[in-house]
N, CA, C and O atoms as a DFTB+ gen file, in Angstrom:
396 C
 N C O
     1  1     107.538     160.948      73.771
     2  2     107.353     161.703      72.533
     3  2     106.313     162.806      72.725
     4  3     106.560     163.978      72.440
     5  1     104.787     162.270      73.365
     6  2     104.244     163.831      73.492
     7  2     105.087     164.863      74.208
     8  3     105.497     165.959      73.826
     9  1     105.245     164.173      75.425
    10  2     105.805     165.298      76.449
    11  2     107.223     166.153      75.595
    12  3     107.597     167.159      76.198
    13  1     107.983     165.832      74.310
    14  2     108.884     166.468      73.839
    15  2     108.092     167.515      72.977
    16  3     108.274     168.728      72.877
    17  1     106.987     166.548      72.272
    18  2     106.427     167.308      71.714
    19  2     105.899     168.760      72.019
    20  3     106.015     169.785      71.346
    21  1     105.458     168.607      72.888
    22  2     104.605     169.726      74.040
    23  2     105.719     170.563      74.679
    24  3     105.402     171.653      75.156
    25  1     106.513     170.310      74.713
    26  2     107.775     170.929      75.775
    27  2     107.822     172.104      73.711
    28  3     107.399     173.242      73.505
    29  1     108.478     171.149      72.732
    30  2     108.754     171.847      71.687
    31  2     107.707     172.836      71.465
    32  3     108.082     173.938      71.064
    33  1     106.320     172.619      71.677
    34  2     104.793     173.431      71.214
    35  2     104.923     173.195      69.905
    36  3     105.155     174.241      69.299
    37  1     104.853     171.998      69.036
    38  2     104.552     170.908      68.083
    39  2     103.339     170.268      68.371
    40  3     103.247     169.427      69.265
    41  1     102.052     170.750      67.395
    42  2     101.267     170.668      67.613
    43  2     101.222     169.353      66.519
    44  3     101.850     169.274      65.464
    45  1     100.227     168.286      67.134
    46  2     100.625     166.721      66.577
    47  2      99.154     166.369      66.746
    48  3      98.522     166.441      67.800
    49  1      98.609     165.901      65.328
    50  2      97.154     164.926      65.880
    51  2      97.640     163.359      66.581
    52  3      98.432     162.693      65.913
    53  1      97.305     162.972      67.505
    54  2      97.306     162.034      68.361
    55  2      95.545     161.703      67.771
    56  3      95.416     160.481      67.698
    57  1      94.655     162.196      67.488
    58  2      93.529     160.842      67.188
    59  2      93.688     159.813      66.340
    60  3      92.961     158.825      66.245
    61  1      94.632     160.061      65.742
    62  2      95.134     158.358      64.818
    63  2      95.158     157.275      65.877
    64  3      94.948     156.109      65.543
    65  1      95.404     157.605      67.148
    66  2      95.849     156.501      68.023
    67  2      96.716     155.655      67.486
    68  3      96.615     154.431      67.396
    69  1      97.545     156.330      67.144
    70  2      99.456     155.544      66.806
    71  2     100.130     155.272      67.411
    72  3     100.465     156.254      68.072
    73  1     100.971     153.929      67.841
    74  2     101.587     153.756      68.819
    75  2     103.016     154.389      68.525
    76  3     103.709     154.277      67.514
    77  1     103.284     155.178      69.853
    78  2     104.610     156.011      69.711
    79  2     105.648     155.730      69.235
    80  3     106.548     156.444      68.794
    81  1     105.441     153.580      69.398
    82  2     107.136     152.577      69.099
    83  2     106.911     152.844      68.347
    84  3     107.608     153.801      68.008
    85  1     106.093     152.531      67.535
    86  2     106.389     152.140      65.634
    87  2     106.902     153.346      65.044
    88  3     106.551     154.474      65.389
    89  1     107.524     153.152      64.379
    90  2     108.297     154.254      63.134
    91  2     109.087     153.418      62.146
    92  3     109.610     152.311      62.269
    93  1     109.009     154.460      60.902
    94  2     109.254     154.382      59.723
    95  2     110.512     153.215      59.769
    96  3     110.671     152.069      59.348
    97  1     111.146     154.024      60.392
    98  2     112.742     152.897      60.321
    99  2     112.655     151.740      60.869
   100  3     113.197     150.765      60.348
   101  1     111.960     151.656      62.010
   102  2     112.136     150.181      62.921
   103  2     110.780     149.427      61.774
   104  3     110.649     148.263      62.152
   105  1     109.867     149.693      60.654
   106  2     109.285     148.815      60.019
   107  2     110.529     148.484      59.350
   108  3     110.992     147.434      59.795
   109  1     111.388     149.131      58.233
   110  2     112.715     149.278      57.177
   111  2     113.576     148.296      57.654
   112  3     114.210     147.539      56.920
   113  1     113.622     148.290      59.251
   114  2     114.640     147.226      59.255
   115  2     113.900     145.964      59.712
   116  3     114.535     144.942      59.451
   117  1     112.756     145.768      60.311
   118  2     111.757     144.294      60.296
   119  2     111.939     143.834      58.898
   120  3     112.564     142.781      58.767
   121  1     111.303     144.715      57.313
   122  2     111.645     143.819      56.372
   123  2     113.062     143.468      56.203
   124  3     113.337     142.271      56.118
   125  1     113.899     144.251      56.148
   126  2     115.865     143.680      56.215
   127  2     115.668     142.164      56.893
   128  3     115.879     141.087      56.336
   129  1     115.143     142.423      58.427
   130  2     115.016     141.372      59.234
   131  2     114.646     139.546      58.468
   132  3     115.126     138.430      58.666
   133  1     113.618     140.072      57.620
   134  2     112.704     139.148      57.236
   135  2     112.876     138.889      55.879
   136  3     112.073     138.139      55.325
   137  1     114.162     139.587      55.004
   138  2     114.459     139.429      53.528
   139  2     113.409     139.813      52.931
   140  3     112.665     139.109      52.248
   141  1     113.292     141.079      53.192
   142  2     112.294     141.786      52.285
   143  2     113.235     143.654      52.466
   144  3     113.804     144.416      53.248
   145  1     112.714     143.428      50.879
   146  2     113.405     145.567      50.437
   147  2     112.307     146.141      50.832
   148  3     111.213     145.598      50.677
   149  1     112.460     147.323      51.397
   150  2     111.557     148.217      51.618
   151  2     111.910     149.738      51.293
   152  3     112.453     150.581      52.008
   153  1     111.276     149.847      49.563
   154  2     111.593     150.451      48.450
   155  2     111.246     152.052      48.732
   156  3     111.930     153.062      48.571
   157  1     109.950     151.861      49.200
   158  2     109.425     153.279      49.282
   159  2     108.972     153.635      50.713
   160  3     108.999     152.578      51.343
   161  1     108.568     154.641      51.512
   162  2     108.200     155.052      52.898
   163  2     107.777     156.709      52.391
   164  3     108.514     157.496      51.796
   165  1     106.296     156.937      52.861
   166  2     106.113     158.150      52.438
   167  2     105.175     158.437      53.916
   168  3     104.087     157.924      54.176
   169  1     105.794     159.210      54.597
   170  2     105.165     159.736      55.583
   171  2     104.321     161.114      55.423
   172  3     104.524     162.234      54.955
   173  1     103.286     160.438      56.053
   174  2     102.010     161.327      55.909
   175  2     101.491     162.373      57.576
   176  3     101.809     162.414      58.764
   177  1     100.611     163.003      56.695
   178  2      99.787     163.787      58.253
   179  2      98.473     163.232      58.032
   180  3      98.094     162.811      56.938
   181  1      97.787     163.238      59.087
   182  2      96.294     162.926      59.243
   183  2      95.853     164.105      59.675
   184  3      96.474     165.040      60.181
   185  1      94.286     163.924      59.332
   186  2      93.371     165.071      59.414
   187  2      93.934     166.026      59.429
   188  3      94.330     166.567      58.397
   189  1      94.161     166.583      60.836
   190  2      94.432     167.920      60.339
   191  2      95.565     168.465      61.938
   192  3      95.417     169.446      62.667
   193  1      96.601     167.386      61.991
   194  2      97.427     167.506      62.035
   195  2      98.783     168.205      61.383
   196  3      98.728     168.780      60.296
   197  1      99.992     168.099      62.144
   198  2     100.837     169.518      60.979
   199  2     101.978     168.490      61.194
   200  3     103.006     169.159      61.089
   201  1     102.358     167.047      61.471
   202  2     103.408     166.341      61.807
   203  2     103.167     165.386      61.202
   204  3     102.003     165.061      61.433
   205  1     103.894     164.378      60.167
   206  2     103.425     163.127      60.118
   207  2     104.058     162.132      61.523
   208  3     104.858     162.088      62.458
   209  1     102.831     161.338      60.685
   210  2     102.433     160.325      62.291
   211  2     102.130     159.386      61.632
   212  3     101.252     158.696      62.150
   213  1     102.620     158.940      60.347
   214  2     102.232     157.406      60.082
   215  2     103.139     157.555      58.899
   216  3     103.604     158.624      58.504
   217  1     103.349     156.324      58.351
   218  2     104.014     156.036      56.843
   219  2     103.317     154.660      56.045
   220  3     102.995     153.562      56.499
   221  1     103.242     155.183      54.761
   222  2     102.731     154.031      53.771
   223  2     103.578     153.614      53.387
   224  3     104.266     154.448      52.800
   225  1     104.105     152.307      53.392
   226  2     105.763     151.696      52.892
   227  2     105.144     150.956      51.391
   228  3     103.998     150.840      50.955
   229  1     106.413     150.560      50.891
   230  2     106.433     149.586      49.852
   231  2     107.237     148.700      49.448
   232  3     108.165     149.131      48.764
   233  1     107.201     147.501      49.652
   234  2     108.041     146.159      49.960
   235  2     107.760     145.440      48.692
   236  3     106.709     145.498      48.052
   237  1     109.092     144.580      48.332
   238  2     109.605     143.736      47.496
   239  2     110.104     142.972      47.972
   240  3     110.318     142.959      49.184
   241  1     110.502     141.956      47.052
   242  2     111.746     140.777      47.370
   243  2     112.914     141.585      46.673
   244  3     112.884     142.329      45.693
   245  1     113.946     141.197      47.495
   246  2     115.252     141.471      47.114
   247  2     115.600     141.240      45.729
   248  3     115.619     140.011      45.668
   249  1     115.863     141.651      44.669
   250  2     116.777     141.829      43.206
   251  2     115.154     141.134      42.248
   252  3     115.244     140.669      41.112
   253  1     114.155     141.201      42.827
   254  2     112.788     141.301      41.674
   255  2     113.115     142.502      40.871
   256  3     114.006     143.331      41.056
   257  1     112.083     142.419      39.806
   258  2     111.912     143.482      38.485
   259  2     111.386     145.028      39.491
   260  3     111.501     146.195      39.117
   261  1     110.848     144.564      40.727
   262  2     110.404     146.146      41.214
   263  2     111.478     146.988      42.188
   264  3     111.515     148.209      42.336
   265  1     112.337     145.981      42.806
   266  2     113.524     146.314      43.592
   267  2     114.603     147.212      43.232
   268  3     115.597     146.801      42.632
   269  1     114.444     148.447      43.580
   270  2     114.992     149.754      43.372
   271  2     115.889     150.465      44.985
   272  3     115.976     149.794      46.013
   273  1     116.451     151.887      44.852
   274  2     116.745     152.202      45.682
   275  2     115.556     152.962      46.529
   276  3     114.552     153.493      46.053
   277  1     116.056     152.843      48.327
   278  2     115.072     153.261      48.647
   279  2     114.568     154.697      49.085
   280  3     115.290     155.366      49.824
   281  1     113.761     155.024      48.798
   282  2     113.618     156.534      48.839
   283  2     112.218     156.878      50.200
   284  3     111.298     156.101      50.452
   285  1     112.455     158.206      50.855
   286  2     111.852     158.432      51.584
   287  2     111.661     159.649      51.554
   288  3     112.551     160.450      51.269
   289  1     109.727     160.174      52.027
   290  2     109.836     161.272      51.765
   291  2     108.629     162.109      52.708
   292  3     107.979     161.101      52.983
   293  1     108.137     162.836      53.155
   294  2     107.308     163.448      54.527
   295  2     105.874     164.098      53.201
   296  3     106.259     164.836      52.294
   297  1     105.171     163.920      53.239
   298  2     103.979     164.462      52.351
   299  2     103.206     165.258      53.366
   300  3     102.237     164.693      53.873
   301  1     103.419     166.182      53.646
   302  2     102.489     166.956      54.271
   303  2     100.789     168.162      54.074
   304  3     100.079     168.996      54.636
   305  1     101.075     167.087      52.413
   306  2      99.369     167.953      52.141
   307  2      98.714     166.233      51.700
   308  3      98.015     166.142      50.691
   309  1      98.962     165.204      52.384
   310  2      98.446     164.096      51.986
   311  2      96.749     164.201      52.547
   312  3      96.220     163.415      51.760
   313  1      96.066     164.517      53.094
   314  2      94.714     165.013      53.098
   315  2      94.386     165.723      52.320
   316  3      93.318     165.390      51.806
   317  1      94.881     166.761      51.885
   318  2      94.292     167.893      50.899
   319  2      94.718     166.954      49.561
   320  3      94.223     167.507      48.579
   321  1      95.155     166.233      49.323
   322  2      95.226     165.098      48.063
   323  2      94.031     164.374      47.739
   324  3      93.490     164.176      46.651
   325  1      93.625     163.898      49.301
   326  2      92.831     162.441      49.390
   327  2      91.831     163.371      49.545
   328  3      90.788     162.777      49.819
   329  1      91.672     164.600      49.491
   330  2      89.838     165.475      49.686
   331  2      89.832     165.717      48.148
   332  3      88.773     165.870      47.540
   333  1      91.309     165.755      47.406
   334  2      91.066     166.172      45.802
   335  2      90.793     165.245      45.052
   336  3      90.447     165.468      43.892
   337  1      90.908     163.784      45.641
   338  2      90.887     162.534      44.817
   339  2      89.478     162.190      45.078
   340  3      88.682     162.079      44.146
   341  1      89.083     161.991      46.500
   342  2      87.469     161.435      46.666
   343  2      86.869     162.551      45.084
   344  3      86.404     162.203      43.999
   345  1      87.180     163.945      45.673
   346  2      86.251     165.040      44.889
   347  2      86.410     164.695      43.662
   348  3      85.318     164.704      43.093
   349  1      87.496     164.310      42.792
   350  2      87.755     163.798      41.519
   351  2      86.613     162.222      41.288
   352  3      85.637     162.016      40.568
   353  1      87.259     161.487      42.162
   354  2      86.157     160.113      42.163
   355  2      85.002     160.312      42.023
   356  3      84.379     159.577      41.257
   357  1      84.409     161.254      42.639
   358  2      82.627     161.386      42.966
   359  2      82.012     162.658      42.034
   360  3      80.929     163.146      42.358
   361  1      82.548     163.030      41.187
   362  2      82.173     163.564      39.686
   363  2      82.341     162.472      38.368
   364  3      81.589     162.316      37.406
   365  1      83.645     161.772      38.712
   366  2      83.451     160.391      37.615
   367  2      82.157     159.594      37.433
   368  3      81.524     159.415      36.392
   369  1      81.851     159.072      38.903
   370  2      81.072     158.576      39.258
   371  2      79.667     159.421      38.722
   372  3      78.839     158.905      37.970
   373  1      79.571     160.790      39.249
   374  2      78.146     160.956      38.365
   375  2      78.451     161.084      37.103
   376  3      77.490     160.518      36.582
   377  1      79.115     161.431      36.260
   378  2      78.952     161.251      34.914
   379  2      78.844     160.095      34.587
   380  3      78.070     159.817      33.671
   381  1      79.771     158.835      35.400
   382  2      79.138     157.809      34.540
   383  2      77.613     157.063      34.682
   384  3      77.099     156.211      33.958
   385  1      77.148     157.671      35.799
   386  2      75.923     157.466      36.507
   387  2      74.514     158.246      35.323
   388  3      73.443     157.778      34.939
   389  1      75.000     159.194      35.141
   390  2      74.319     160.078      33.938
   391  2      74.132     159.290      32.754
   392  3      73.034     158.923      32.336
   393  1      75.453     158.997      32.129
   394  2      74.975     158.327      30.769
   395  2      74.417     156.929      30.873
   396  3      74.026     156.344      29.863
């Protein structure tokens, strides 16, 4: 995978230290494997990478109240989220620190 990467000039953060096997699908079908739905998969980028390189899944039991179809989707400003959410968190925090 790097060496395709690099051949493409796909520039990829590798400091996650992610192992190359794992991917989105081969988790999707471990839960199948194991009778578990795996509802949601939202692949992300780290730091400041331009590729995602990891996914946050979301698992159920088969025909529960949360068991839906499954949807998948590449988030590629998921840092610039999580710098808007800390920044959101840590103004809550002083106001409620204030009163």
């Amino acid at each position: 995978m790097r060496l395709q990467c690099a051949l493409n000039r796909h520039l990829i953060n590798l400091s996650g230290w992610r192992s190359e096997r794992g991917t989105a699908e081969g988790f999707r079908a471990a839960c199948r494997e194991t009778g578990l739905s795996c509802i949601l998969q939202e692949k992300i980028v780290w730091l400041h990478g331009r590729m995602p390189i990891d996914t946050l899944s979301i698992i159920t039991r088969p025909g529960s109240r949360h068991d839906q179809p499954y949807h998948r989707w590449n988030n590629l400003s998921f840092m610039a989220e999580a710098k808007r959410a800390l920044a959101h968190s840590d103004s809550a925090l002083d106001s409620t620190n204030e009163a």
